[in-house]
The first five atom37 places (N, CA, C, CB, O) and aatype in JSON, in Angstrom:
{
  "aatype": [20, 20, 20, 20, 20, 20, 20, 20, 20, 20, 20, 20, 20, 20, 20, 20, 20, 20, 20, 20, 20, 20, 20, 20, 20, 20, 20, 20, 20, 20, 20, 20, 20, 20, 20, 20, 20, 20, 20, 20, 20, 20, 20, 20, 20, 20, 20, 20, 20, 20, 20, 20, 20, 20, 20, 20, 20, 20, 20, 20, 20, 20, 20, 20, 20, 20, 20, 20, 20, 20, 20, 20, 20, 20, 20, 20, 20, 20, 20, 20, 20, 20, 20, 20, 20, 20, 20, 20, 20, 20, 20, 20, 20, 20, 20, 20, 20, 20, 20, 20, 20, 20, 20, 20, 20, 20, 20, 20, 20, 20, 20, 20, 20, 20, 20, 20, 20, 20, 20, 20],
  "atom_mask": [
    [1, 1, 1, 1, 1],
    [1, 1, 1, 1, 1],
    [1, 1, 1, 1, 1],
    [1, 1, 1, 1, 1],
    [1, 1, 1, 1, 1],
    [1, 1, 1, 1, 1],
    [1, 1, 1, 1, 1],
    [1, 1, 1, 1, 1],
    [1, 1, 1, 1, 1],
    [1, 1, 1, 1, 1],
    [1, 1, 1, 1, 1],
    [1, 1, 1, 1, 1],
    [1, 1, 1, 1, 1],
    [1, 1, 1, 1, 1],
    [1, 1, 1, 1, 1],
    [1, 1, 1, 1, 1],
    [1, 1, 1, 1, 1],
    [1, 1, 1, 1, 1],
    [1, 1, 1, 1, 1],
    [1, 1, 1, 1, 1],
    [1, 1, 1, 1, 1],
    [1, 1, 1, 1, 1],
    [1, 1, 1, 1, 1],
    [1, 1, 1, 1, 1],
    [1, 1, 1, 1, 1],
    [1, 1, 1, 1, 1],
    [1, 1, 1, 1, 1],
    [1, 1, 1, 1, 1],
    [1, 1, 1, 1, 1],
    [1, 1, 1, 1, 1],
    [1, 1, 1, 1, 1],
    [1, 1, 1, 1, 1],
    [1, 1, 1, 1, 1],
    [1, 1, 1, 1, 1],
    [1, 1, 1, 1, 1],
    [1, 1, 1, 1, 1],
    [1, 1, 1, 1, 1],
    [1, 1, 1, 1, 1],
    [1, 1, 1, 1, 1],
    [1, 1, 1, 1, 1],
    [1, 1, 1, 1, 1],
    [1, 1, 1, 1, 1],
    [1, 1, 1, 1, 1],
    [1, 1, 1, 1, 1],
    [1, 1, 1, 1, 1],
    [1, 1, 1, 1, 1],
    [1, 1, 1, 1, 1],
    [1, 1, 1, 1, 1],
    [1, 1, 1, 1, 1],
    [1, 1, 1, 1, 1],
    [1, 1, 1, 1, 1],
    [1, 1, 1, 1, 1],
    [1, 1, 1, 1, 1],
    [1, 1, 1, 1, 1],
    [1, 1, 1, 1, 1],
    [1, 1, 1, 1, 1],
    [1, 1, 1, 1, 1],
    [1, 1, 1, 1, 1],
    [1, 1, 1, 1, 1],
    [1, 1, 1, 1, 1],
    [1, 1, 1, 1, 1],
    [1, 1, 1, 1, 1],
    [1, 1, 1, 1, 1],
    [1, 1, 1, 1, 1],
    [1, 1, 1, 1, 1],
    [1, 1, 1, 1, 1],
    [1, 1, 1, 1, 1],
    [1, 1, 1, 1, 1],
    [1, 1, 1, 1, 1],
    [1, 1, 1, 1, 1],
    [1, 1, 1, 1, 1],
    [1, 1, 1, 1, 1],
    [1, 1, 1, 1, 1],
    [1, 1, 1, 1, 1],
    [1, 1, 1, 1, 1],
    [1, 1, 1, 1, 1],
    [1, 1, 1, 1, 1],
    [1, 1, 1, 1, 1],
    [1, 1, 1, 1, 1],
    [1, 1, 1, 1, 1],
    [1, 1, 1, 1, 1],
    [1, 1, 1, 1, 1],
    [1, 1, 1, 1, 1],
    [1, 1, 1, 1, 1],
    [1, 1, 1, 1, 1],
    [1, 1, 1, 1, 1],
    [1, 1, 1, 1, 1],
    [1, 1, 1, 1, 1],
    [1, 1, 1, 1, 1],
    [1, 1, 1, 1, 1],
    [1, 1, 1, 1, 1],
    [1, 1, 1, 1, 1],
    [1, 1, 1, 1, 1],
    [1, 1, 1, 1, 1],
    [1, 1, 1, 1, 1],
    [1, 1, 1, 1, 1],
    [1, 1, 1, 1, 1],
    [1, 1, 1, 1, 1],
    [1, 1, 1, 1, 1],
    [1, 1, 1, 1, 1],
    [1, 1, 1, 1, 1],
    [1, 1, 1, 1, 1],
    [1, 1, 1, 1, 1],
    [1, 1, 1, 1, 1],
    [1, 1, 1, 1, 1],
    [1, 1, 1, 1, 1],
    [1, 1, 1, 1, 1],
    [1, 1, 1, 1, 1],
    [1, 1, 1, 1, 1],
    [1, 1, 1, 1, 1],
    [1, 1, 1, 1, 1],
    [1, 1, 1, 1, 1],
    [1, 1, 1, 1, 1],
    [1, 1, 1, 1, 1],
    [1, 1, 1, 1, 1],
    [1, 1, 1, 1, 1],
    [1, 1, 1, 1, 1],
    [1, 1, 1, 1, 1],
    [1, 1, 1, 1, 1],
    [1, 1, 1, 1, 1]
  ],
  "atom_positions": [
    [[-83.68, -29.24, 77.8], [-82.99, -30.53, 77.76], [-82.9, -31.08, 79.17], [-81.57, -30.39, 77.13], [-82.69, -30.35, 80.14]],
    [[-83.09, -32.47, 79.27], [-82.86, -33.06, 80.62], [-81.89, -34.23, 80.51], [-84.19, -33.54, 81.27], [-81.64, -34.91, 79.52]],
    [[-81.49, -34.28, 81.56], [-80.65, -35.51, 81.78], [-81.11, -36.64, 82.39], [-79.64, -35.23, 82.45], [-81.85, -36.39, 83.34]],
    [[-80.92, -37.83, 82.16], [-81.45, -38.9, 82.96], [-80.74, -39.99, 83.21], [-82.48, -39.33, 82.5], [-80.46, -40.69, 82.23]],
    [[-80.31, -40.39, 84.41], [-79.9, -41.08, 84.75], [-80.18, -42.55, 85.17], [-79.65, -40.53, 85.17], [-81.37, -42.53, 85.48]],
    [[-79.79, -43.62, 85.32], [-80.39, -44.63, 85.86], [-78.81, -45.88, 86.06], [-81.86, -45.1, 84.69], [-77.7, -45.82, 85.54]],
    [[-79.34, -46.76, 86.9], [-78.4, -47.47, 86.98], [-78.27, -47.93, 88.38], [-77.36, -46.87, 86.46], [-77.77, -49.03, 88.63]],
    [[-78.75, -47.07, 89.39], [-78.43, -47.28, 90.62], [-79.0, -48.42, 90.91], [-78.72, -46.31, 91.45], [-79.67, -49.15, 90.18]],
    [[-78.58, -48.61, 92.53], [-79.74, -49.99, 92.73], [-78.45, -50.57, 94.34], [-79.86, -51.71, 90.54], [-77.67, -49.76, 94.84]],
    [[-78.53, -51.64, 94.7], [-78.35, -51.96, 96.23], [-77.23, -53.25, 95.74], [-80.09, -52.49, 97.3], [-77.7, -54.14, 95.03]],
    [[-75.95, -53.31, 96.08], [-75.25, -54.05, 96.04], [-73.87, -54.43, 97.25], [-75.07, -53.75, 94.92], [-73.68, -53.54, 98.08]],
    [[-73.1, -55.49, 97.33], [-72.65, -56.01, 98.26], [-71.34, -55.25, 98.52], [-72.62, -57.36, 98.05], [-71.12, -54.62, 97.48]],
    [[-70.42, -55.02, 99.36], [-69.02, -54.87, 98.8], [-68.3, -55.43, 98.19], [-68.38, -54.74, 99.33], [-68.09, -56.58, 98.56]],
    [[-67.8, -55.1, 97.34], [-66.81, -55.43, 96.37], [-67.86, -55.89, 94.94], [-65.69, -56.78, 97.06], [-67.38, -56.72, 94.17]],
    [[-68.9, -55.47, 94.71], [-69.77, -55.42, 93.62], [-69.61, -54.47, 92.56], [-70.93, -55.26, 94.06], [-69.0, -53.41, 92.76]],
    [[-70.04, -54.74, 91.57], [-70.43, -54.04, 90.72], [-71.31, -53.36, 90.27], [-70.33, -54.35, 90.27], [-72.36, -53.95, 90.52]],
    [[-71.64, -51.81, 89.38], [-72.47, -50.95, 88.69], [-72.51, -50.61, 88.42], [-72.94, -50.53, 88.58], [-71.83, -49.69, 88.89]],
    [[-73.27, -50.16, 86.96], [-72.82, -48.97, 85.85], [-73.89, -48.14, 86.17], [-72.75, -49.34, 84.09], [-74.89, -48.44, 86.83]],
    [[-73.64, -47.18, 85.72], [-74.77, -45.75, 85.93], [-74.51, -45.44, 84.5], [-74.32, -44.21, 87.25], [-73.38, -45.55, 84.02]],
    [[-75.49, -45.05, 83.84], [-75.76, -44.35, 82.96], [-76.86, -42.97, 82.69], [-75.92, -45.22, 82.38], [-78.01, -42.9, 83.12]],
    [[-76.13, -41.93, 81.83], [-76.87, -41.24, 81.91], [-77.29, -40.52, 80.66], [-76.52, -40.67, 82.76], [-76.26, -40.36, 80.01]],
    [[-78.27, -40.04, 80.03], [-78.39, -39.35, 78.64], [-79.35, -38.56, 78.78], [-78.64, -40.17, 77.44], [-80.24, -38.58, 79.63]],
    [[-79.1, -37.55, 77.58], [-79.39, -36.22, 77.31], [-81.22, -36.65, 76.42], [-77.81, -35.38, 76.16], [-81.54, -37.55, 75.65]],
    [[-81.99, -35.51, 77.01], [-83.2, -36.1, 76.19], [-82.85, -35.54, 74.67], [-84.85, -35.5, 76.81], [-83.11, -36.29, 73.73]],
    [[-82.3, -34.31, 74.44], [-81.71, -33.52, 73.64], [-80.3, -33.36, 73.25], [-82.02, -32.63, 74.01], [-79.3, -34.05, 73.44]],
    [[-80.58, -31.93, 72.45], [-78.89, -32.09, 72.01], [-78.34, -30.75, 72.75], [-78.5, -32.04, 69.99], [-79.05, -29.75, 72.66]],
    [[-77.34, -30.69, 73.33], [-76.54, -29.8, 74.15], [-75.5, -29.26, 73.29], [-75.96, -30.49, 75.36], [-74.85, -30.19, 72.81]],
    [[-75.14, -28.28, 72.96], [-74.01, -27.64, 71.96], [-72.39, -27.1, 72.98], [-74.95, -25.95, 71.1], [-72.08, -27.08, 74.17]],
    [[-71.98, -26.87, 72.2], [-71.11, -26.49, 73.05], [-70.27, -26.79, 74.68], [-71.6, -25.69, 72.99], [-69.74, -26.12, 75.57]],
    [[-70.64, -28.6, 74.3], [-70.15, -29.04, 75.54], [-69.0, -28.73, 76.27], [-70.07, -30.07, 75.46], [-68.09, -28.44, 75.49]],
    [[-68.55, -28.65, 77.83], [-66.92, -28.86, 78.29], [-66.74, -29.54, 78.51], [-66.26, -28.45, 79.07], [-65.72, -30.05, 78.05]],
    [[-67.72, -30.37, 79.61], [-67.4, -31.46, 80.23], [-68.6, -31.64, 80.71], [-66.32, -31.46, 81.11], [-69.43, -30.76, 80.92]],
    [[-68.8, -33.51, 81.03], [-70.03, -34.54, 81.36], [-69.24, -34.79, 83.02], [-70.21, -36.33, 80.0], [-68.09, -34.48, 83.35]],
    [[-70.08, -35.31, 83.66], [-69.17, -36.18, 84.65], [-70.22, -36.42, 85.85], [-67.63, -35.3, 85.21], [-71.29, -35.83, 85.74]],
    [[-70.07, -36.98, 86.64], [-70.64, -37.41, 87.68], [-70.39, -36.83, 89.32], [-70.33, -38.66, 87.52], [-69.25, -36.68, 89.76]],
    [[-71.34, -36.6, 89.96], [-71.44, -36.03, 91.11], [-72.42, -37.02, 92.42], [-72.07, -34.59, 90.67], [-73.39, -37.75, 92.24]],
    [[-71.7, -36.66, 93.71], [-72.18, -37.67, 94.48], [-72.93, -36.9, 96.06], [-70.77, -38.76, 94.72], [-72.48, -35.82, 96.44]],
    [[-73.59, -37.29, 96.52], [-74.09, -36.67, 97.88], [-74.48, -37.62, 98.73], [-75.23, -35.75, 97.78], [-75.59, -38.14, 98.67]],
    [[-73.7, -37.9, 99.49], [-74.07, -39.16, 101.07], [-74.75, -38.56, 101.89], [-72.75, -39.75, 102.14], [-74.48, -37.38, 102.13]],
    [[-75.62, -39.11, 102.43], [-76.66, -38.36, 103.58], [-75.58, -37.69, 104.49], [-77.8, -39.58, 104.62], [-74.44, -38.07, 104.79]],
    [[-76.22, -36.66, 104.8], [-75.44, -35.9, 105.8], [-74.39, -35.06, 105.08], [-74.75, -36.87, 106.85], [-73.99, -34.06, 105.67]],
    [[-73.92, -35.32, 103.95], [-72.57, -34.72, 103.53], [-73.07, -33.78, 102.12], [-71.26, -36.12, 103.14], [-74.16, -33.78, 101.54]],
    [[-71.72, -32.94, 101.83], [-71.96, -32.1, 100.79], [-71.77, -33.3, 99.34], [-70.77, -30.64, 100.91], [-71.41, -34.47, 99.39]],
    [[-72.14, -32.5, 98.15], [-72.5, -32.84, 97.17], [-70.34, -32.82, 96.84], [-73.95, -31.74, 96.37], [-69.6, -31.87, 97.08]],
    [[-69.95, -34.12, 96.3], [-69.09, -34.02, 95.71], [-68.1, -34.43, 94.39], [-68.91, -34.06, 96.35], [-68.23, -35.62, 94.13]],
    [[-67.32, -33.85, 93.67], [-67.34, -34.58, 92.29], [-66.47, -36.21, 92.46], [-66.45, -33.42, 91.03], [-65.57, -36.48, 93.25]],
    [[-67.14, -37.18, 91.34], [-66.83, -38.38, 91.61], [-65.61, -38.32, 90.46], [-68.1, -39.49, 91.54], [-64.42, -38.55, 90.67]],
    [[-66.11, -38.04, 89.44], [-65.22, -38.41, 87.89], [-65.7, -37.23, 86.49], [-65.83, -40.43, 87.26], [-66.83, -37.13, 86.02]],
    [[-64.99, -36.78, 86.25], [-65.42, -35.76, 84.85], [-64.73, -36.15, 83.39], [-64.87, -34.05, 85.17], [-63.59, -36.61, 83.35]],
    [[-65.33, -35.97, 82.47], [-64.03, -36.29, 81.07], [-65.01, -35.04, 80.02], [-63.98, -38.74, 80.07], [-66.15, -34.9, 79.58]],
    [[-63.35, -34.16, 79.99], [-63.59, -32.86, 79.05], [-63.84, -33.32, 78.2], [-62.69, -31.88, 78.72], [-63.69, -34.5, 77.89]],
    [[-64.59, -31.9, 77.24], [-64.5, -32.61, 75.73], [-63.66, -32.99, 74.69], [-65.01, -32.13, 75.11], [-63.79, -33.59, 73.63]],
    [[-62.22, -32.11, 75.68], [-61.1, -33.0, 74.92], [-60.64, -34.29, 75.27], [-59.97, -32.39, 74.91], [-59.57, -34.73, 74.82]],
    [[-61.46, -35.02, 76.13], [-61.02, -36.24, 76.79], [-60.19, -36.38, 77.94], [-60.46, -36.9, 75.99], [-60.06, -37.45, 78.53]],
    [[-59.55, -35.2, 78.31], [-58.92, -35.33, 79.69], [-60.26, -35.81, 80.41], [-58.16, -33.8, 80.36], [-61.43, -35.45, 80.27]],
    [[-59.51, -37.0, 81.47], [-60.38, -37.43, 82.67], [-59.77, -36.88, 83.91], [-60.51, -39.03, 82.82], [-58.59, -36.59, 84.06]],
    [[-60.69, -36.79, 84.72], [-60.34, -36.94, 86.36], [-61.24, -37.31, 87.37], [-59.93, -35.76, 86.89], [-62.41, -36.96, 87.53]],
    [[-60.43, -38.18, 88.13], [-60.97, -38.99, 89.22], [-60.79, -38.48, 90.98], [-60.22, -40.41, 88.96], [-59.68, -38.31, 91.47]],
    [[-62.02, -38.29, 91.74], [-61.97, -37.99, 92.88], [-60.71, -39.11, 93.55], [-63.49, -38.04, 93.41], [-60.79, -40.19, 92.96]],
    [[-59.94, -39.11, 94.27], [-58.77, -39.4, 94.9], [-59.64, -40.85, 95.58], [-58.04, -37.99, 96.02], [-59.19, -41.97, 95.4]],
    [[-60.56, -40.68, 96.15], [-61.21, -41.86, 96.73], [-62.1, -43.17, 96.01], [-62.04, -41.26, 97.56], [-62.5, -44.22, 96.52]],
    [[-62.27, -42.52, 94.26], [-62.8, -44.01, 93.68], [-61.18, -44.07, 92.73], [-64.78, -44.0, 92.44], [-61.01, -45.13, 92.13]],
    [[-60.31, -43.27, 92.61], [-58.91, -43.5, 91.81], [-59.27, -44.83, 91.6], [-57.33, -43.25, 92.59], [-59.48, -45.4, 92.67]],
    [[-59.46, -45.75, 90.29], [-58.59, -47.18, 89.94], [-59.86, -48.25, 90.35], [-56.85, -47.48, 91.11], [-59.74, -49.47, 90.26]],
    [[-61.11, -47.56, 90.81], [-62.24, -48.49, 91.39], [-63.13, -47.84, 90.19], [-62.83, -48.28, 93.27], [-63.86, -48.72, 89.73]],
    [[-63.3, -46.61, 89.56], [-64.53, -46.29, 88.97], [-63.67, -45.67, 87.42], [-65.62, -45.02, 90.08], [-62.6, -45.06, 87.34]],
    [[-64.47, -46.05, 86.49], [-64.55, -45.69, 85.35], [-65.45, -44.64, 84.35], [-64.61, -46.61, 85.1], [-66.43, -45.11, 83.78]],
    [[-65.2, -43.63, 84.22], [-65.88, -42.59, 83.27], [-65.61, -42.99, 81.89], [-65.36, -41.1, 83.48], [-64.59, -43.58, 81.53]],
    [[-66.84, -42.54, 80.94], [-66.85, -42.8, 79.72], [-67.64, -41.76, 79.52], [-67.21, -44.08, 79.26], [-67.89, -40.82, 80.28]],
    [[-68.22, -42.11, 77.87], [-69.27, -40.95, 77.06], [-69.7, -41.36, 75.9], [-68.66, -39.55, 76.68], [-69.09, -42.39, 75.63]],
    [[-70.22, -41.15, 75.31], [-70.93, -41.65, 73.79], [-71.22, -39.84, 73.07], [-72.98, -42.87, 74.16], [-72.17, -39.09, 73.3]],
    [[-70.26, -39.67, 72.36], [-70.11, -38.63, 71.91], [-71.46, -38.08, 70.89], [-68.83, -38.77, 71.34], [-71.91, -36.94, 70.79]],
    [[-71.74, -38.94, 70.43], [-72.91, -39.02, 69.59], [-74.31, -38.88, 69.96], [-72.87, -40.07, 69.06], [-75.11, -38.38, 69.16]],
    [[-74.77, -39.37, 71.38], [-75.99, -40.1, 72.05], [-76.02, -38.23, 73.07], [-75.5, -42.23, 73.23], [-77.05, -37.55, 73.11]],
    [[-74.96, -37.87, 73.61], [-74.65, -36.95, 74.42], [-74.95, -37.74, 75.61], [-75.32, -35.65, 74.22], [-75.91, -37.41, 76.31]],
    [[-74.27, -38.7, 75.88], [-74.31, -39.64, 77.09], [-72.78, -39.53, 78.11], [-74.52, -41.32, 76.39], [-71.65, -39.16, 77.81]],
    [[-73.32, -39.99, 79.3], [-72.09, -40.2, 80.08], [-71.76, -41.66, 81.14], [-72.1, -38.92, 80.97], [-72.62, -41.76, 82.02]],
    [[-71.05, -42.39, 81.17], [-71.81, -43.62, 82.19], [-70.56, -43.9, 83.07], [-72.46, -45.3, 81.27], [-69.53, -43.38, 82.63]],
    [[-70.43, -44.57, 84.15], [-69.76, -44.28, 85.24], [-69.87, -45.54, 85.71], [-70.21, -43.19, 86.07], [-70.86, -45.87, 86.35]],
    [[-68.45, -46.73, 85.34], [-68.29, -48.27, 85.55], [-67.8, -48.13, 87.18], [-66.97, -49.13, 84.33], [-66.62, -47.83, 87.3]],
    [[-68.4, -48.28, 88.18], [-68.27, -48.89, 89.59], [-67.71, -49.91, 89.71], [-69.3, -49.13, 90.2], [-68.55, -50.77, 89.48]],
    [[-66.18, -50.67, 90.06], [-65.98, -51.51, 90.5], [-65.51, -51.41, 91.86], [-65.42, -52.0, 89.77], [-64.96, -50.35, 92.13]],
    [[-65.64, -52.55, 93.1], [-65.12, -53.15, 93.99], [-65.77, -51.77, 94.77], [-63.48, -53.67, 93.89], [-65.14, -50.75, 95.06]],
    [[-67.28, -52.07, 95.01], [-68.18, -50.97, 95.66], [-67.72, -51.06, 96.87], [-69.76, -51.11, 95.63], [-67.46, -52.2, 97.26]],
    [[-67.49, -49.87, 97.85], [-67.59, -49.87, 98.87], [-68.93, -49.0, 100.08], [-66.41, -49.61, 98.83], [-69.69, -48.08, 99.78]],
    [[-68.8, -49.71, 101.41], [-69.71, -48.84, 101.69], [-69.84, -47.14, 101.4], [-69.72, -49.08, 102.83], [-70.83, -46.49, 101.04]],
    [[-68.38, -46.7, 101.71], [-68.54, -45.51, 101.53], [-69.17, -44.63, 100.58], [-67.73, -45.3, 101.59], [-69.46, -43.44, 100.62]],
    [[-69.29, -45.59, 99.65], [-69.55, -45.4, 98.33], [-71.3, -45.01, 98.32], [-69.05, -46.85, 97.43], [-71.91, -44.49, 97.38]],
    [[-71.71, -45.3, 99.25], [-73.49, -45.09, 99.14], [-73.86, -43.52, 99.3], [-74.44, -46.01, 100.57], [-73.75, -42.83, 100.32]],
    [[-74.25, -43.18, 98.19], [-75.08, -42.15, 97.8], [-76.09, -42.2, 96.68], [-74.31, -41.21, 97.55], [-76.66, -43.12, 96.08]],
    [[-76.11, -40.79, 96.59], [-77.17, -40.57, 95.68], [-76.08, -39.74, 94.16], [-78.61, -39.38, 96.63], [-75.33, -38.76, 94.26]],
    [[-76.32, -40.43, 93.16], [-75.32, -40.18, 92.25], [-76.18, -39.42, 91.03], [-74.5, -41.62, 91.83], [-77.17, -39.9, 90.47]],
    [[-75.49, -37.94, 90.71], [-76.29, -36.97, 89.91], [-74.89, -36.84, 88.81], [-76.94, -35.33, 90.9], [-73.73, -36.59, 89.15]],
    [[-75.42, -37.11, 87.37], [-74.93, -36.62, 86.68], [-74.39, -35.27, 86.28], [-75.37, -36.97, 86.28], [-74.31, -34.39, 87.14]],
    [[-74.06, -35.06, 85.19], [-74.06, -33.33, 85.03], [-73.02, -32.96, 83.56], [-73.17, -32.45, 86.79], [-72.01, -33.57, 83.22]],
    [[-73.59, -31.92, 82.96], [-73.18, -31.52, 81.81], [-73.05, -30.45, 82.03], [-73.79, -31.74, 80.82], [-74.03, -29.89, 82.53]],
    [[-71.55, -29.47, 81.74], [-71.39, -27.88, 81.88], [-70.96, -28.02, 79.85], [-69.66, -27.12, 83.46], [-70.38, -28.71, 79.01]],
    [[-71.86, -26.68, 80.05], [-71.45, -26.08, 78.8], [-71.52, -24.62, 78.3], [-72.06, -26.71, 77.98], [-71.97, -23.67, 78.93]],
    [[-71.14, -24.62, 77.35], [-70.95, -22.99, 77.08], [-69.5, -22.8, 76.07], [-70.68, -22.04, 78.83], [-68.55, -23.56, 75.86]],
    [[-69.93, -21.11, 75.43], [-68.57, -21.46, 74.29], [-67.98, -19.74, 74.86], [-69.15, -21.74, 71.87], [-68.54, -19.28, 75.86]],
    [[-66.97, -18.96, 74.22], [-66.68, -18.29, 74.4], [-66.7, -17.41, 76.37], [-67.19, -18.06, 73.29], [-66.66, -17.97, 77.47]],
    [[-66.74, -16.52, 76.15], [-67.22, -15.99, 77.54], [-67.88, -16.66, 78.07], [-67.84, -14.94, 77.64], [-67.54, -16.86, 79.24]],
    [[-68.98, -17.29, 77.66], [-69.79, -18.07, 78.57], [-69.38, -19.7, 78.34], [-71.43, -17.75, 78.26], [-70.22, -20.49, 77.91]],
    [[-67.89, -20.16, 78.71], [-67.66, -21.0, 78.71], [-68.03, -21.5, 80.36], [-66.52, -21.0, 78.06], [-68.04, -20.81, 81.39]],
    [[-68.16, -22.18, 80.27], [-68.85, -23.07, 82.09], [-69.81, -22.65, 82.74], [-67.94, -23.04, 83.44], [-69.77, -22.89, 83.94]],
    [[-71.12, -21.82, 82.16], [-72.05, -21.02, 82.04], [-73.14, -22.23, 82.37], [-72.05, -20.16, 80.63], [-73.72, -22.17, 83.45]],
    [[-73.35, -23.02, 81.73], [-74.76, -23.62, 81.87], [-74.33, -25.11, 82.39], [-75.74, -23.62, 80.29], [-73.56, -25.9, 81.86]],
    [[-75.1, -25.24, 83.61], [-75.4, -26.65, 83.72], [-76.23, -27.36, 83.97], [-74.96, -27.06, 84.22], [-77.08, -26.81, 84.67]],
    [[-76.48, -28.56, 83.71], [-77.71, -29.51, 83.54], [-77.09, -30.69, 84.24], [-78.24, -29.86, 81.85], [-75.93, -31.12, 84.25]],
    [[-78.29, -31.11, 84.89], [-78.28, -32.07, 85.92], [-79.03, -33.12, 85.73], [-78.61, -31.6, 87.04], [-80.17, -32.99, 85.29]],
    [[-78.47, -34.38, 86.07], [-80.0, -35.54, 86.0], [-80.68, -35.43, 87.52], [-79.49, -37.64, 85.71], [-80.26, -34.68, 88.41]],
    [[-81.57, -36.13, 87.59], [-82.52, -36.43, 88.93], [-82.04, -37.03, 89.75], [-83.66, -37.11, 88.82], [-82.66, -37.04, 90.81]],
    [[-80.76, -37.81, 89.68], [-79.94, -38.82, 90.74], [-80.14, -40.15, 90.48], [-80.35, -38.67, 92.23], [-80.87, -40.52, 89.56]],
    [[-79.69, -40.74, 91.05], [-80.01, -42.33, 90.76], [-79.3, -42.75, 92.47], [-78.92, -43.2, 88.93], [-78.27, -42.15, 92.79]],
    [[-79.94, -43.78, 93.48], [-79.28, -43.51, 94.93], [-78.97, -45.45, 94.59], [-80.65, -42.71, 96.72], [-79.73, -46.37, 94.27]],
    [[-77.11, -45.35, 94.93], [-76.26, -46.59, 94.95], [-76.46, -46.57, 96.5], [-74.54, -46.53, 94.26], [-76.69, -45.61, 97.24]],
    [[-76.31, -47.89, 96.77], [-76.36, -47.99, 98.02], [-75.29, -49.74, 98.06], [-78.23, -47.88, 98.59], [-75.2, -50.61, 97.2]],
    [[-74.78, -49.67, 99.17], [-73.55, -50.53, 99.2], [-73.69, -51.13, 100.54], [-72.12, -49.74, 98.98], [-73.52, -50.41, 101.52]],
    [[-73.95, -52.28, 100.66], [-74.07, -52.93, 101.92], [-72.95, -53.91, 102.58], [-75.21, -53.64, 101.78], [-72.62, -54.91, 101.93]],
    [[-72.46, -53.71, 103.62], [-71.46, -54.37, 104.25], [-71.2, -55.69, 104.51], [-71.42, -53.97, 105.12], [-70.18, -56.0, 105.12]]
  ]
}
């Protein structure tokens, strides 16, 4: 199964962008979808996740600017960007952990990235 992402692309501050991402397949035993970010130079870090019970959580720095969702059905995840900032420019990788029992948080799958870029 792969993930794929798309959505990225070059916008102003205070712009808008959705990222979307879907499963070529079907993934069983989901925990959680969510989105991950890496700025040149810096480590890879989480942006936004929503379990499969629907708890969300938001990195402290897009709080109230970015939106997580999912399409329970599609095995999708998409990630509403508002009021872009520069800081905000990376390269944005999806991601699906799953697993049931003991091997709960066992497997994860990644998309290819999609690179936002935010101009001043």
């Amino acid at each position: 199964v792969q993930l794929q992402a798309s959505g990225g692309g070059l916008v102003q501050t205070g712009g808008s962008l959705r990222l979307s991402c879907a499963a070529s397949g079907s993934i069983a035993d989901i925990n959680a979808m969510g989105w991950h970010r890496q700025a040149p130079g810096k480590e890879r870090e989480l942006v936004a996740y929503i379990s499969s019970g629907g708890n969300i959580n938001y990195a402290d720095s897009v709080e109230g600017r970015f939106t997580i969702s999912r399409d329970y059905d599609k095995i999708g995840v998409y990630l509403q960007m508002d009021s872009l900032k520069p800081e905000d420019t990376a390269v944005y990788y999806c991601n699906v952990v799953a697993g049931s029992g003991i091997h709960y948080g066992e497997l994860n799958y990644w998309g290819q990235g999609t690179l936002v870029t935010v101009s001043s």
